[in-house]
Every structure is written in structure tokens, then in C-alpha cells.
C-alpha positions in Angstrom: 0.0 0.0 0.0 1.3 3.5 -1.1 -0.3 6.5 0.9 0.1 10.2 -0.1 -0.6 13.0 2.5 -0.7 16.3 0.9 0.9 18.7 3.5 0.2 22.0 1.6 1.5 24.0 -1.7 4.0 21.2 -3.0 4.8 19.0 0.0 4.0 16.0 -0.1 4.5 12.7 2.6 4.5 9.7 0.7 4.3 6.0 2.8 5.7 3.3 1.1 5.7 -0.6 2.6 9.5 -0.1 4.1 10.2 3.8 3.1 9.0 7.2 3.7 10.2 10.4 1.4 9.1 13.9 1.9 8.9 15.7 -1.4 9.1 19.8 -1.1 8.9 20.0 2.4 7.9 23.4 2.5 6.0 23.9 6.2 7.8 26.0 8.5 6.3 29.5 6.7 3.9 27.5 4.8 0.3 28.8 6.0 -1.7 26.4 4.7 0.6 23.5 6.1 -0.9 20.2 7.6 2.3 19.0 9.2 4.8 21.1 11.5 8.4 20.1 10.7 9.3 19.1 14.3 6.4 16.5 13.5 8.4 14.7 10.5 9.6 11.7 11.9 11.1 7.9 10.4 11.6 9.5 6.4 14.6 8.2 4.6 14.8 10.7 1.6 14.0 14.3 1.4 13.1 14.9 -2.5 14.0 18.7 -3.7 12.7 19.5 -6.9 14.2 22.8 -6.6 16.1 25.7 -4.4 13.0 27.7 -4.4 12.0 28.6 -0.7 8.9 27.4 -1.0 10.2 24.0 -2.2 13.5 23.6 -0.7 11.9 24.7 2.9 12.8 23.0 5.6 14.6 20.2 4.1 17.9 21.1 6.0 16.5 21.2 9.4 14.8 17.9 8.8 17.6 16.5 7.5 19.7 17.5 10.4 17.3 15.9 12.8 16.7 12.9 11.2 19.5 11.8 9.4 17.5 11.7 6.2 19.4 11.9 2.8 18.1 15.5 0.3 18.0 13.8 -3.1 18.0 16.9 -5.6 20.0 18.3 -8.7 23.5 18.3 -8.0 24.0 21.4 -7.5 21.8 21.3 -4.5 24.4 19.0 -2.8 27.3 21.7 -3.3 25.2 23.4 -1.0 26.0 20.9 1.8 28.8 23.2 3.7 27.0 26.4 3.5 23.9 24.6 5.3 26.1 23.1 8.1 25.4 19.3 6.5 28.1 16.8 5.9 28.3 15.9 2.2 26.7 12.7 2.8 23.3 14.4 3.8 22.8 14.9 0.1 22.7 12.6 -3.3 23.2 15.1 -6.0 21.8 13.3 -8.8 20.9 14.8 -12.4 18.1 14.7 -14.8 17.4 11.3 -17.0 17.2 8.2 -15.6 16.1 6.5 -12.3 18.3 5.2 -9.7 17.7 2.2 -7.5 18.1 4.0 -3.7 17.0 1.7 -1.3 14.0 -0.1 -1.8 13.0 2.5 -4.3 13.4 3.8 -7.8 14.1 7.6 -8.2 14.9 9.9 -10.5 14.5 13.6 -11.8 12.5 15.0 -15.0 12.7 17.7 -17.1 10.6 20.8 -15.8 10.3 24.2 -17.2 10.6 26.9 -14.4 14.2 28.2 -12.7 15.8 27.7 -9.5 17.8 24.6 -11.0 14.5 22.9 -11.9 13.0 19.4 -12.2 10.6 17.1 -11.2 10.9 13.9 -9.5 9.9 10.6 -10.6 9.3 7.6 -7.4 8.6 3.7 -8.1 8.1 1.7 -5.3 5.6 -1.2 -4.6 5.1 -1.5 -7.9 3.4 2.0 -8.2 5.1 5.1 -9.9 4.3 8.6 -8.8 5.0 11.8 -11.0 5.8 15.4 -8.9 6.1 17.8 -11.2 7.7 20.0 -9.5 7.1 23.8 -10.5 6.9 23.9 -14.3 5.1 25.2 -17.2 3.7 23.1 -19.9 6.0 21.4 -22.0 5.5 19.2 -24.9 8.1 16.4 -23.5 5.3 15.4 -20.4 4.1 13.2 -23.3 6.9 11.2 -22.9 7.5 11.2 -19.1 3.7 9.4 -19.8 4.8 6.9 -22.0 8.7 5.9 -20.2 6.9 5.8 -16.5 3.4 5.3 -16.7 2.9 7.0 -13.5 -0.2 5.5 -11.0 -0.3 9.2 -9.9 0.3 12.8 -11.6 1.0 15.8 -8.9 0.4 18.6 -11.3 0.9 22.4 -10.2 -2.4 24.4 -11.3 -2.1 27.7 -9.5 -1.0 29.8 -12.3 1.2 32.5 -12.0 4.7 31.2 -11.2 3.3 27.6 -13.1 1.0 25.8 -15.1 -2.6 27.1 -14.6 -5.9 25.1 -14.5 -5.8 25.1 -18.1 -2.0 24.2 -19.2 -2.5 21.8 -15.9 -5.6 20.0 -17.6 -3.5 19.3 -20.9 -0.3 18.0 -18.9 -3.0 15.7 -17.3 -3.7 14.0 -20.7 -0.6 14.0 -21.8 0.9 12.3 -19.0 -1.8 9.9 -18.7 -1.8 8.8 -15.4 -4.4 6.6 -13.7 -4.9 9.6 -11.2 -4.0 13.3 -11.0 -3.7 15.6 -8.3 -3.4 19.3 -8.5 -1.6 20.8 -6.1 0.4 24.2 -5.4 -2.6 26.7 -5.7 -4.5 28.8 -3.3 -1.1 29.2 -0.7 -0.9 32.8 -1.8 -2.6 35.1 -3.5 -1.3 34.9 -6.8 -2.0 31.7 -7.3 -5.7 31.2 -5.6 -7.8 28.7 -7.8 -10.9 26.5 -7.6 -9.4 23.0 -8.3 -12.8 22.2 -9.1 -12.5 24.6 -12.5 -9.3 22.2 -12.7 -10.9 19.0 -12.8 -14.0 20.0 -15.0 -11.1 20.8 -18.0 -9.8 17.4 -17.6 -12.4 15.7 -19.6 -10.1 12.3 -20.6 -7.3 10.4 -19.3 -7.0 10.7 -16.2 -9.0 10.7 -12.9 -8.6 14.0 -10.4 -8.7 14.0 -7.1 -9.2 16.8 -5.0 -7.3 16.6 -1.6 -7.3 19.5 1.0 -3.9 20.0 3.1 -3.9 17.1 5.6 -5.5 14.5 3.8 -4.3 11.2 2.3 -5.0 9.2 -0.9 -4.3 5.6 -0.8 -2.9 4.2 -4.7 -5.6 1.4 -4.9 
């Protein structure tokens, strides 16, 4: 069983069988966040998809606490003295392939944004989830679809810095996925949306499902 917890904007706390990741861990100024980061406990990997604030976030501190390894471009893990983190608190990896760490497959995607961009692509338990980090719409999605055939899509719809409802709904049938989630709206101002205008434009492909900060979705 693979659980997703949606812990605000782009953080999310994924449960595998034998491994827990945080991806974006962005909760200590995060209003909307469902988790504090004194409260993240037993993770193994801390996926960055970029140095952004609000995706980077607390990813040292937890890191620091817990022993858990930041997985990120490698640039990211340069970045290890300046935090006051050993080199081996990071795996600076690069975009185009997955790597077996642990019990899981991980890698990082193209993504269309700055801040040393990508997304991150997870397999474990036989179920594949796509975070799409910040990005714009960008034609090569279609392939991410076809390579990973992802169980799950984490898709940014807030417009503004990203993909709005609109671009969102075509990266939704491009990537295919059994089930998409948007995420990354309504933190802010700038990027306030109904996801329900989000899932009425996704009329094939995939399923959407609507989570609020705090709640889970269990891959069936």
C-alpha cells in the first residue's frame, strides 16, 4: 500500500511498505501546512525538486534531525557546507534516468521553471508517482507518460509562477496517469484557484482527485 498525504502548496508525505520520502517539504512558513516540521519523523529521503523557498523549505533542518538523505540536482548538494550538512546528507543526482536508492526507484525530470528545476519521478511497490515540481507546460510530459506510466500525476495548477488550471488539464492528458492531483494553488494570492475549475477541463485520461492540506489518498 502507497499513501500520499498532501501537507500543503507542493509537500507531499508519501508511505511506502518499508520507506517514507518527503517531497518539497515546505511547512515552516507555509500557511496552509498540515504538518509542522518538528512532526516529521522515520523519512529516509528528502526529494527537492528545486532551491526555491517554498520548495526547498525545511529540508535542512529535517535532514539535520533525522538523518535523512536531500535527493536533488547536483548542485543542491554543493550546498552541503553552507547549510552546516556533511556531504553525505545529500545525493546530488541529475536529470534522466532512475536510480535504485534503497528499496526505491528515483529519479529527476525535465521541468520548465528556474531555481535549478526538475521534477521527480518515485517507483516503489510496484506503483510510480510523477511530482512535477514547479513547471510550465511542456510538450516532453508526453513522454514522461509513455517511459513511467505513472499511477499518480502531482500537477501544479495555480497559475502565475506555473501551469494554470488550463495548461494543468492538458499535462493531465498527456501524462496519462491513472490519477492526477493538483496541487500548489491557493497558498498565496497569486495563485488562488478552484481545483474544481481544474478537474472540470480534464475531460479524458486521467482521474482527479481533489485533496485539501492534511488529507491522504491511498494508490488502490
Amino acid at each position: 500500500m502507497v499513501t500520499l498525504k498532501w501537507l500543503g502548496h507542493a509537500a507531499w508525505l508519501v508511505s511506502f511498505s518499508k520507506t517514507k520520502i518527503i517531497i518539497d517539504p515546505f511547512l515552516t512558513h507555509n500557511p496552509k501546512a498540515a504538518m509542522k516540521e518538528s512532526e516529521i519523523n522515520g523519512v529516509q529521503y528528502i526529494l527537492v525538486t528545486h532551491t526555491h523557498s517554498d520548495h526547498l523549505g525545511d529540508a535542512y533542518s529535517i535532514s539535520k534531525r533525522t538523518g535523512a538523505k536531500i535527493v536533488g540536482m547536483f548542485e543542491l548538494s554543493m550546498e552541503a557546507g553552507n547549510a552546516g550538512l556533511k556531504a553525505d546528507h545529500f545525493i546530488g543526482m541529475n536529470k534522466g534516468s532512475q536510480t535504485k536508492l534503497g528499496d526505491l526507484d528515483i529519479g529527476l525530470t525535465e521541468a520548465v521553471h528556474s531555481g535549478n528545476e526538475s521534477g521527480v519521478i518515485v517507483t516503489g511497490d510496484g506503483k510510480t508517482i510523477y511530482h512535477a515540481g514547479d513547471t510550465a507546460l511542456f510538450g516532453d510530459m508526453k513522454l514522461i507518460g509513455e517511459l513511467y506510466k505513472p499511477d499518480v500525476a502531482l500537477l501544479p495548477i495555480g497559475g502565475f509562477y506555473t501551469m494554470g488550471p488550463k495548461e494543468a488539464a492538458v499535462a493531465a492528458r498527456m501524462i496519462g496517469a491513472k490519477y492526477t492531483i493538483p496541487m500548489h494553488f491557493s497558498t498565496f494570492p497569486p495563485i488562488e484557484q478552484d481545483p474544481e475549475n481544474f478537474r472540470k477541463l480534464v475531460t479524458a485520461g486521467s482521474s482527479v482527485k481533489v485533496l485539501k492540506p492534511g488529507e491522504e489518498f491511498v494508490i488502490p
